[in-house]
C-alpha positions in Angstrom: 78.6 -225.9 64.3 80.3 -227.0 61.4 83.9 -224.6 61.7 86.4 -224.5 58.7 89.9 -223.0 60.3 91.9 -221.1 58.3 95.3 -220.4 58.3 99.0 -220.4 56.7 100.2 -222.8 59.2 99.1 -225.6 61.6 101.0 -223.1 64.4 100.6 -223.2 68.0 97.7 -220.5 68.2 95.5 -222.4 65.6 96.0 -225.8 67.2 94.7 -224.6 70.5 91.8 -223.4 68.4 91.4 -226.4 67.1 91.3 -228.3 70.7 89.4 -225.8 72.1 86.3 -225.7 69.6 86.4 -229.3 69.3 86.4 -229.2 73.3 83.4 -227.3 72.7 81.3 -230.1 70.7 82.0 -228.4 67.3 83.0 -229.9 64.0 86.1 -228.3 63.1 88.5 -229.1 59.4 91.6 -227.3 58.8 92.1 -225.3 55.6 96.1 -223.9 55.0 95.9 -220.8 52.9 98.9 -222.1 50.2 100.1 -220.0 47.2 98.6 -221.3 44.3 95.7 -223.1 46.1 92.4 -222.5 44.8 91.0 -221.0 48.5 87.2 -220.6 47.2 86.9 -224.2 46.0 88.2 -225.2 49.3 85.9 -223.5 51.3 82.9 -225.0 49.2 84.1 -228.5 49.4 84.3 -227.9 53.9 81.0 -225.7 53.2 81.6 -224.5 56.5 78.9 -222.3 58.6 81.9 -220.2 59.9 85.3 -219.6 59.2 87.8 -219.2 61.9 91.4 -217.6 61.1 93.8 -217.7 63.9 96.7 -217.1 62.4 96.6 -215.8 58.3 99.6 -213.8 56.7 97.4 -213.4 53.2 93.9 -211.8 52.5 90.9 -213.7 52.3 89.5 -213.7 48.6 86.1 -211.7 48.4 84.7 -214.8 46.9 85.1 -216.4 50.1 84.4 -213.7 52.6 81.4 -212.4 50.8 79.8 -216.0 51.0 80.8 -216.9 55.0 81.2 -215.3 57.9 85.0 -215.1 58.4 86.3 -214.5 61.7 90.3 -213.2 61.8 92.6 -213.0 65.1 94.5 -210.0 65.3 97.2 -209.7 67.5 96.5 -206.2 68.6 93.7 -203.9 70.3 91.0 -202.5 68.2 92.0 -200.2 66.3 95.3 -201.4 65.3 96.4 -202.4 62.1 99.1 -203.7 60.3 101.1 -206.7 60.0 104.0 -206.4 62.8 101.5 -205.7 65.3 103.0 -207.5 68.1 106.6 -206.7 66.8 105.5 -203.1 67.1 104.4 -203.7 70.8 107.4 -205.0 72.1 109.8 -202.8 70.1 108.5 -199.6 71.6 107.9 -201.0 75.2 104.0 -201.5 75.9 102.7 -203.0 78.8 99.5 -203.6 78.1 98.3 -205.4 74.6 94.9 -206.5 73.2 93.7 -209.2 70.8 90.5 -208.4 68.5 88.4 -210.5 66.3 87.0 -208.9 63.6 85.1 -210.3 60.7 87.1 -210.0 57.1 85.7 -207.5 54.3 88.2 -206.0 51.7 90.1 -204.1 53.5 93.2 -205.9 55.6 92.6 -205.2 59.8 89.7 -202.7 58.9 86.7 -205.3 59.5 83.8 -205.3 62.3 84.4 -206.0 65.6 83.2 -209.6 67.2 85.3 -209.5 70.1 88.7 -208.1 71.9 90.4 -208.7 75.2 93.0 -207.0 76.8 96.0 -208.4 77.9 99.5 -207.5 79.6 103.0 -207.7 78.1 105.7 -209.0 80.0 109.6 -208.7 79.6 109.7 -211.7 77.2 110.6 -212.9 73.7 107.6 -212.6 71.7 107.1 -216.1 70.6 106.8 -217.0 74.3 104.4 -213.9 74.5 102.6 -215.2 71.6 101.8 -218.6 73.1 101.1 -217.4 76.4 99.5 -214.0 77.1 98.4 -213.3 73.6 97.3 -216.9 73.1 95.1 -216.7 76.0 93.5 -213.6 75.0 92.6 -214.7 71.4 91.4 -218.2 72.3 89.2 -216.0 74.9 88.1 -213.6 71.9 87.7 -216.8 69.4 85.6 -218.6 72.1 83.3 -215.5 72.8 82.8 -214.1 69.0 82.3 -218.3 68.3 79.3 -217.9 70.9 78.2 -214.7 69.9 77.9 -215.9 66.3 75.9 -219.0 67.2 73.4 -217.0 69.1 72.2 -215.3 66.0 71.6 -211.7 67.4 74.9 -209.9 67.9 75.5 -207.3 65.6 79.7 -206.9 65.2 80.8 -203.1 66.1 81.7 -201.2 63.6 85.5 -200.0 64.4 85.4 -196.3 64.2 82.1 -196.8 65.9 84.3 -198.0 69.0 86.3 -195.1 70.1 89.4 -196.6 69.6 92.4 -194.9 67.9 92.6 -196.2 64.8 96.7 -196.5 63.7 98.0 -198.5 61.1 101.7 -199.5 61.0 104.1 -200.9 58.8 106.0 -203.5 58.6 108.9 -203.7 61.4 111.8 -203.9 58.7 114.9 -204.3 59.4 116.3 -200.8 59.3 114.3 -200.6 62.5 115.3 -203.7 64.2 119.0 -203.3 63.8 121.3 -203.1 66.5 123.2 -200.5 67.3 125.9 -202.0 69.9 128.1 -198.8 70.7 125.0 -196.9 71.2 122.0 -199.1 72.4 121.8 -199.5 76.1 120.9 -203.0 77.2 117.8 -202.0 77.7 116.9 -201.7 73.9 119.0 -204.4 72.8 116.8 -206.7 74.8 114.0 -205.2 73.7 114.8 -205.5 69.6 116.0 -209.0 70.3 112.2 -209.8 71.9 110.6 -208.4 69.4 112.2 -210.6 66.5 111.7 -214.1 68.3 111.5 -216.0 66.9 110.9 -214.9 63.1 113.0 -212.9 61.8 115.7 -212.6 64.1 117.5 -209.4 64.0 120.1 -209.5 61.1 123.7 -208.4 62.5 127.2 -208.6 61.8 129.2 -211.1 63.6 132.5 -212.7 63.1 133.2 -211.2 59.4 129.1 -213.0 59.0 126.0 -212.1 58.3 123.7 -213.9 61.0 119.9 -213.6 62.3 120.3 -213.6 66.3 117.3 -215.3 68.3 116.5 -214.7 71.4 118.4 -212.6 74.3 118.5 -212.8 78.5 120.5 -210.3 80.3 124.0 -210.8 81.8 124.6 -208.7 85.0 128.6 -209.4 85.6 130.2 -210.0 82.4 131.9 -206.3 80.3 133.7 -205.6 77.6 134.3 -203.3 74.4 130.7 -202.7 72.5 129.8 -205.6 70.5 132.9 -207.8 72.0 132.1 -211.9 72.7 132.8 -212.4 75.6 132.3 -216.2 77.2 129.6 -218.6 76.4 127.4 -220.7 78.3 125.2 -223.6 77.5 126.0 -223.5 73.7 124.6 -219.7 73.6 127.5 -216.7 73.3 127.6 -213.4 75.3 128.1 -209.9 73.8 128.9 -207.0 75.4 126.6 -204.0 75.1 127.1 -200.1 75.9 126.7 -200.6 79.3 126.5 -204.1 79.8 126.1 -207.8 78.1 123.4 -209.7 76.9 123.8 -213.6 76.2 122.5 -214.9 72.6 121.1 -218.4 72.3 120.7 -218.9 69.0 122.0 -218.2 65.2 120.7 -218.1 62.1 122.8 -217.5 59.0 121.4 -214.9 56.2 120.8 -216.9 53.2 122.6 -215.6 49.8 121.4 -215.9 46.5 121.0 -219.2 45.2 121.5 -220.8 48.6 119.2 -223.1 50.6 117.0 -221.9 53.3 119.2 -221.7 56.2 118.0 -222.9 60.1 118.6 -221.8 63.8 121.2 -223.9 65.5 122.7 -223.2 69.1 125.5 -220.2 68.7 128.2 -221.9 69.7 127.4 -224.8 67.3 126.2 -222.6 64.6 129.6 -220.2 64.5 131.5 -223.3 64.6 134.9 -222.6 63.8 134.7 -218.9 63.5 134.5 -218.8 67.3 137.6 -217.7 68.9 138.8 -219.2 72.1 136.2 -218.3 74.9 135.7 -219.1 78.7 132.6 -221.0 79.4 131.0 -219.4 82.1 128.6 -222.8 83.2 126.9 -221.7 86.6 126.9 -224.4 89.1 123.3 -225.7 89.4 124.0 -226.1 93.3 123.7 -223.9 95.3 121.0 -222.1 94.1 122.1 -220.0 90.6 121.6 -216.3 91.4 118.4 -215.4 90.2 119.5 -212.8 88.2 122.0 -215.0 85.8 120.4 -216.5 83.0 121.0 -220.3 82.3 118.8 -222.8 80.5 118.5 -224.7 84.1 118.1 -223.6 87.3 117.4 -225.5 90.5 116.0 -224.2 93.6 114.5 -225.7 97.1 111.8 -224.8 99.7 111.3 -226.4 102.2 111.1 -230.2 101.3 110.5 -229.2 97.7 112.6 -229.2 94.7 112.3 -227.6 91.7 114.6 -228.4 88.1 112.8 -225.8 86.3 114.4 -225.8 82.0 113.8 -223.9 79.3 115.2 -224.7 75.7 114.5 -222.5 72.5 111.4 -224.1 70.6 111.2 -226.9 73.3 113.6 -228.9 71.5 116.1 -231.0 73.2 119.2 -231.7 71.7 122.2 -234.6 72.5 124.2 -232.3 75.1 120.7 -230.5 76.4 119.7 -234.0 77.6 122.7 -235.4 78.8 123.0 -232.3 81.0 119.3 -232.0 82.2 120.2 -235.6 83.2 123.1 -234.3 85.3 121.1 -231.6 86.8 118.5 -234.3 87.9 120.7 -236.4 89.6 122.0 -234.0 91.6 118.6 -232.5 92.5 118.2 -236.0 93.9 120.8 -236.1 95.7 119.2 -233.3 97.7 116.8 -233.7 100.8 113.7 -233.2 99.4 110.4 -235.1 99.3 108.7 -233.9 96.0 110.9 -232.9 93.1 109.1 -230.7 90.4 110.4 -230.9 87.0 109.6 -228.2 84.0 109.4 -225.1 82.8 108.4 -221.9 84.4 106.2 -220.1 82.1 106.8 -221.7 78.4 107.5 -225.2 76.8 107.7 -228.4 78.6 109.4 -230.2 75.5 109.2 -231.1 72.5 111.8 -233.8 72.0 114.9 -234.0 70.4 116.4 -231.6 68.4 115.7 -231.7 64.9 117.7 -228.5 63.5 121.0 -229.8 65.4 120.0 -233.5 64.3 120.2 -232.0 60.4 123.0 -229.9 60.5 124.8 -233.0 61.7 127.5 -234.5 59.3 125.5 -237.7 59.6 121.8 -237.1 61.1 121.3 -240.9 61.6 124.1 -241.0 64.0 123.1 -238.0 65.8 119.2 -239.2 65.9 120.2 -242.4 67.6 122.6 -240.4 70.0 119.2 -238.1 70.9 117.0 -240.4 71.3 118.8 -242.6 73.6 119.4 -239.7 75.5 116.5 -238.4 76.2 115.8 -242.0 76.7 118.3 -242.0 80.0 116.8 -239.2 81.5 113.0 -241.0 81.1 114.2 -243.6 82.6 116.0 -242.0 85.3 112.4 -240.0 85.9 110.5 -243.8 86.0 113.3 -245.0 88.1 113.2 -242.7 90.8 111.7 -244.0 94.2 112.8 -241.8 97.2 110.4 -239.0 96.2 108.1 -237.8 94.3 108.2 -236.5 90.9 105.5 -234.1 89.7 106.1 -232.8 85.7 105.1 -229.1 85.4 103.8 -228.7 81.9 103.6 -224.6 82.1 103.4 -224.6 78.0 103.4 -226.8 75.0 104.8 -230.0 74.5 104.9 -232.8 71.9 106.2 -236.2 71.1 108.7 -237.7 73.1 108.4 -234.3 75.5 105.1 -235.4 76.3 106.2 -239.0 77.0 108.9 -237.0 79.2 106.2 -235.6 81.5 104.5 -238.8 81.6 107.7 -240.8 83.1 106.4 -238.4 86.3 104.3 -239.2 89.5 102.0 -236.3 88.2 101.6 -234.1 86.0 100.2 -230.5 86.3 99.5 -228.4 83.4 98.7 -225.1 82.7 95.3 -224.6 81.4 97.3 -223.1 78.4 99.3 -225.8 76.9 98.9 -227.8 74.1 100.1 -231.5 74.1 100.7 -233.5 70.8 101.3 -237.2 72.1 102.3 -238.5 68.8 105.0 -238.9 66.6 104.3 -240.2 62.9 103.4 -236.9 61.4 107.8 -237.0 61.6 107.5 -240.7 60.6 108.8 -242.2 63.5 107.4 -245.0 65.7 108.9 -242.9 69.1 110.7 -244.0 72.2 111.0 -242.4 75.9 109.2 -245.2 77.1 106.1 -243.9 75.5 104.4 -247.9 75.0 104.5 -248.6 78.7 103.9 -244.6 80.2 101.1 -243.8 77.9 98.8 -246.9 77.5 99.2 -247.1 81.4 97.9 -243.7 81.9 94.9 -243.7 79.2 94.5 -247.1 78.4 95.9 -249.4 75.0 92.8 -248.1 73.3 93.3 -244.2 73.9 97.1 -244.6 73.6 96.4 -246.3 69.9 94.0 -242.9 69.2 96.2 -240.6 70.0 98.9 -241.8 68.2 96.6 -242.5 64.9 94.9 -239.4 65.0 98.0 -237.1 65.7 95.6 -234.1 66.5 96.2 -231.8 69.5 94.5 -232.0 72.5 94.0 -229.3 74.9 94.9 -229.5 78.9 91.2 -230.1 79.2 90.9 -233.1 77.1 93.8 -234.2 78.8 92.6 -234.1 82.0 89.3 -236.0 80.9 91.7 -238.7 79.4 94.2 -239.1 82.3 97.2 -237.5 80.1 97.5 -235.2 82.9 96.5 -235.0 86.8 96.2 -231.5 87.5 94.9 -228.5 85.2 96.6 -225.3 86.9 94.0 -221.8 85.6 95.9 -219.3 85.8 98.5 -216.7 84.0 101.9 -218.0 82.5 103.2 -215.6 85.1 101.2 -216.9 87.7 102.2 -220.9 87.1 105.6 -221.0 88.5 104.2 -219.7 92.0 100.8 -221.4 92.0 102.8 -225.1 91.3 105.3 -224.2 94.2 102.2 -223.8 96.4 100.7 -226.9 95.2 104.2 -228.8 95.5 104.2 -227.2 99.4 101.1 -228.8 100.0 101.6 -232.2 98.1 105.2 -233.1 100.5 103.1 -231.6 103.7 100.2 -234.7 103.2 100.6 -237.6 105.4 100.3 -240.1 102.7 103.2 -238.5 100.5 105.4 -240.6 102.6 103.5 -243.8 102.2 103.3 -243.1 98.4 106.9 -243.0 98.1 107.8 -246.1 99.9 105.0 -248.0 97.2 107.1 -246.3 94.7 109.8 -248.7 95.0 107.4 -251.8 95.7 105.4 -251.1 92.5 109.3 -250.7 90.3 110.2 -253.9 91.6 106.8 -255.4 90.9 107.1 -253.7 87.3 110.7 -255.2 86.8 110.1 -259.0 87.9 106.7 -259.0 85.2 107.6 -256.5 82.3 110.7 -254.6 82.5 111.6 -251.3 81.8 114.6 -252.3 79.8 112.2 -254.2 77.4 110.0 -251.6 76.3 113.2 -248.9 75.8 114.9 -252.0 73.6 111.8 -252.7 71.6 111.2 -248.8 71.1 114.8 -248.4 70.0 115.1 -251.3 67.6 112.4 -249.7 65.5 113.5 -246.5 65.8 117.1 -247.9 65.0 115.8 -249.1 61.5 114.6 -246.5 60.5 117.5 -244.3 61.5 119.7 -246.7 59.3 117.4 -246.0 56.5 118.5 -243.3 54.2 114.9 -243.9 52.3 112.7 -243.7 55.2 110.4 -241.1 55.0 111.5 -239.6 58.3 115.0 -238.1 56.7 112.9 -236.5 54.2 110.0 -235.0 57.1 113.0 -233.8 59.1 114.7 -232.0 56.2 111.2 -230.4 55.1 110.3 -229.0 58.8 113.7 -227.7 59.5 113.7 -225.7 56.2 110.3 -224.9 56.7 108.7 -225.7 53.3 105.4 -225.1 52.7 103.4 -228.5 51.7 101.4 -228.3 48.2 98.3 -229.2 49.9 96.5 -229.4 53.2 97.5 -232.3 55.4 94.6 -234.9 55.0 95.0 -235.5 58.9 93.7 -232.3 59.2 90.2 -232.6 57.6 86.2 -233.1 59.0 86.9 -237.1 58.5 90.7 -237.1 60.3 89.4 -238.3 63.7 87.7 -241.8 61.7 90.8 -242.4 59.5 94.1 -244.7 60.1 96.1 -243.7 57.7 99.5 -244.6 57.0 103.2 -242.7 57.7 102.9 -239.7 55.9 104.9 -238.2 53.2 106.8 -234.5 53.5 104.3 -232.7 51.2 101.8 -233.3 53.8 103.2 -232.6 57.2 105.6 -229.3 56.2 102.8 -227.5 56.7 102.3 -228.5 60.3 104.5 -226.6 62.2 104.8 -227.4 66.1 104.7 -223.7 66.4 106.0 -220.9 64.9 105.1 -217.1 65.2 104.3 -215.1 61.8 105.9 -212.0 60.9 101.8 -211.2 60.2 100.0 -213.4 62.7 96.9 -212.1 61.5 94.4 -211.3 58.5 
């Protein structure tokens, strides 16, 4: 079928769709709902026969709905409506969650029922909920109603039809969210932190400020008065609670009248000055860190395994988050292992460097050369490693140079989950991490030249098919971290792991005498220099429009029936804002 998608942003949830339709052998455009933009015209120009809306924070005009067969994601089980639905979820403690599909008439969340799927809720932030259990759910909904539609005889349910308790709730304000730290147990200040990842963040006040805090882990040592800072760690602060501490990784200011949109830096970095003098409490990464104390990497063995598992907010890697991921890798090989698994457990692999730290730098040119050479080191540091083998463990998303990252690996295994997006003009930038020998060595110069052209997503299906990846892991985010330590168990128990790392060091040498490494890192870097150096370049201006999250005036053209045939040029602000890496609604449905 032909299938127009629908939605306020090119998020996380909709690209999957995206891959997974076109997996499927459909034809599939992209449509962003914009203010101002004449939606019915659209649709006629596509003339799509179905409409798909994974993730849609306005109504669908009657003039379109009345015409097609619109399909809408809803985070939530039948019955459930409103647009904090997942908010709600978290906020009051479920464990067990739903998606629906229903089919859009005039009243918002009311429509027919196509499909729903049950899911459960884990203890985590919401936008790592969002692109794990809930994203699996609704891809499974969209996949089914998509079927169901195709075959001509369903008839959708009708909701009151379906015994489900019908409850409609308001928007999770505020008011509701706000923390009450001489009051609220740890517990519940965990709890309203997760349910405000990553939009909106829970407005507080901190410091004499007015700041949106993102994200929240537990600290099980650390006390002190209600409210107090007490120490940071890996650029995030901790603050004491009623009966305990919870560490903070991220800030955003509240914008005042008149001001610019404001952005989500680090804590420590975004407090800046106003941060009195505090210990940093940095756990060692060996021995083993406690499994119980949050940091942003943690290294453990078995047996002749090791694991660096990371996990940054958004997937972005900044300057420092590099150079100490680096550090943490060295050591790791310094230990006595055979197979050394790199990733994350359960969310994001990467998405390369940093680009909210990269603009709030006094000079972003300076601070997007010091990135990108070093993520660069680490790369190489991965393609340089011959005494073992090193096997990338893609559990979520990753894009750009974070894809190139998993590619410096042995193998990679992905979950069958994640979305990759091996490209990097849509931020008009030719790329680095060694990405022009890893990636036309892995698919070929022809598919490497694709990829990069087309900038579309690909699914971990796809990228199994085209050698991007080794291994497609099926199973539950919760269930990846244990399944890739069984698979990294049996991988340094096979005879011919031994004999594969001795080639390891053969084949480098080999590598170095024809084409070194240095070569392709120094031509990467020259072009990525120039345009660093070049306050015109259109990548200063695509940085400052995705950081601030402005919304383009029109749908990227990349995104259309005809992307896949085009080669089109670097492209300008107006069209890529809209294509957010990911990003999780306030109303992440119709």
């Amino acid at each position: 079928m032909h299938i127009l998608i629908l939605a306020s942003a090119f998020n996380s949830l909709t690209q999957r769709a995206h891959a997974e339709l076109r997996d499927r052998g459909h034809t599939v455009a992209v449509e962003l709902a914009l203010p101002g933009s004449p939606l019915p015209e659209a649709v006629r120009r596509h003339a799509p026969q179905l409409i798909v809306a994974p993730m849609l924070k306005t109504e669908i005009p009657e003039e379109v709905w009345a015409a097609h067969a619109c399909l809408v994601v809803h985070p939530g089980p039948v019955g459930d409506r409103g647009p904090s639905s997942l908010d709600w979820a978290i906020h009051e403690g479920a464990d067990q969650w739903g998606v629906t599909v229903l089919q859009a008439d005039g009243e918002m969340d009311a429509g027919d029922v196509w499909a729903s799927v049950e899911c459960r809720i884990p203890q985590v932030p919401k936008s790592e909920l969002y692109r794990g259990e809930i994203a699996d759910a609704a891809i499974e909904a969209v996949m089914l109603a998509v079927e169901r539609f195709a075959g001509g005889t369903h008839v959708p349910r009708k909701q009151d039809a379906t015994g489900a308790r019908m409850r409609s709730r308001p928007y999770l304000d505020q008011s509701v969210r706000r923390i009450d730290w001489a009051e609220d147990s740890t517990r519940i200040v965990l709890r309203k932190l997760r349910a405000a990842d990553s939009q909106p963040g829970v407005l507080d006040v901190l410091l004499g400020g007015e700041w949106y805090l993102h994200g929240g882990h537990p600290e099980t040592v650390l006390r002190g008065r209600p409210g107090e800072l007490l120490a940071t760690r890996a650029g995030a602060v901790c603050r004491a609670t009623r009966d305990g501490a919870v560490w903070i990784p991220e800030l955003r200011p509240r914008r005042g009248p008149g001001q610019p949109p404001t952005f989500k830096l680090p804590a420590v970095r975004a407090l800046g000055d106003r941060l009195p003098p505090l210990p940093e409490h940095a756990p060692p990464l060996l021995p083993q860190v406690p499994h119980d104390a949050w940091t942003d990497i943690r290294y453990r063995e078995d047996g002749n395994v090791g694991f660096l598992w990371f996990s940054f907010p958004g997937g972005a890697m900044s300057t420092d988050q590099c150079r100490r991921l680096l550090d943490a890798y060295r050591e790791a090989c310094a230990r006595p292992t055979s197979v050394l698994v790199l990733g994350g457990e359960r969310d994001f692999f990467s998405n390369g460097i940093h680009l909210n730290v990269i603009e709030a730098a006094e000079d972003p040119g300076a601070e997007s050369w010091a990135n990108i050479n070093a993520i660069d080191d680490l790369v190489e540091a991965v393609l340089t490693t011959t005494d073992r083998l090193v096997v990338s463990a893609v559990a979520g998303n990753a894009a750009a140079g974070g894809v190139m990252l998993a590619l410096a690996a042995d193998e990679v295994w992905c979950r069958s989950g994640a979305v990759l997006n091996p490209h990097y003009r849509l931020m008009g930038l030719y790329g680095s991490e060694y990405w022009t020998h890893t990636l036309p060595r892995r698919v070929g110069p022809a598919t490497a030249e694709r990829l990069m052209r087309e900038a579309l997503p690909v699914s971990s299906a796809s990228a199994l098919r085209l050698g991007l990846v080794d291994r497609v892991v099926d199973c539950d985010p919760d269930e990846f971290a244990r399944e890739i330590g069984r698979l990294a168990a049996r991988l340094a128990s096979l005879p011919a792991t031994a004999s594969r790392i001795t080639a390891k060091k053969t084949e480098l040498d080999r590598l170095e005498s024809a084409t070194p490494l240095a070569g392709f890192r120094e031509r990467e870097l020259a072009r990525m220099r120039r345009t660093f150096d070049d306050p015109d370049a259109p990548y200063h201006a695509l940085r400052r429009s995705f950081v601030h999250k402005e919304r383009p005036p029109r749908t990227p053209p990349h995104l259309g029936p005809a992307a896949v045939a085009r080669t089109g040029p670097t492209p300008s602000a107006a069209d890529v804002t809209g294509t957010a890496l990911d990003g999780v609604s306030s109303r992440p449905n119709g």
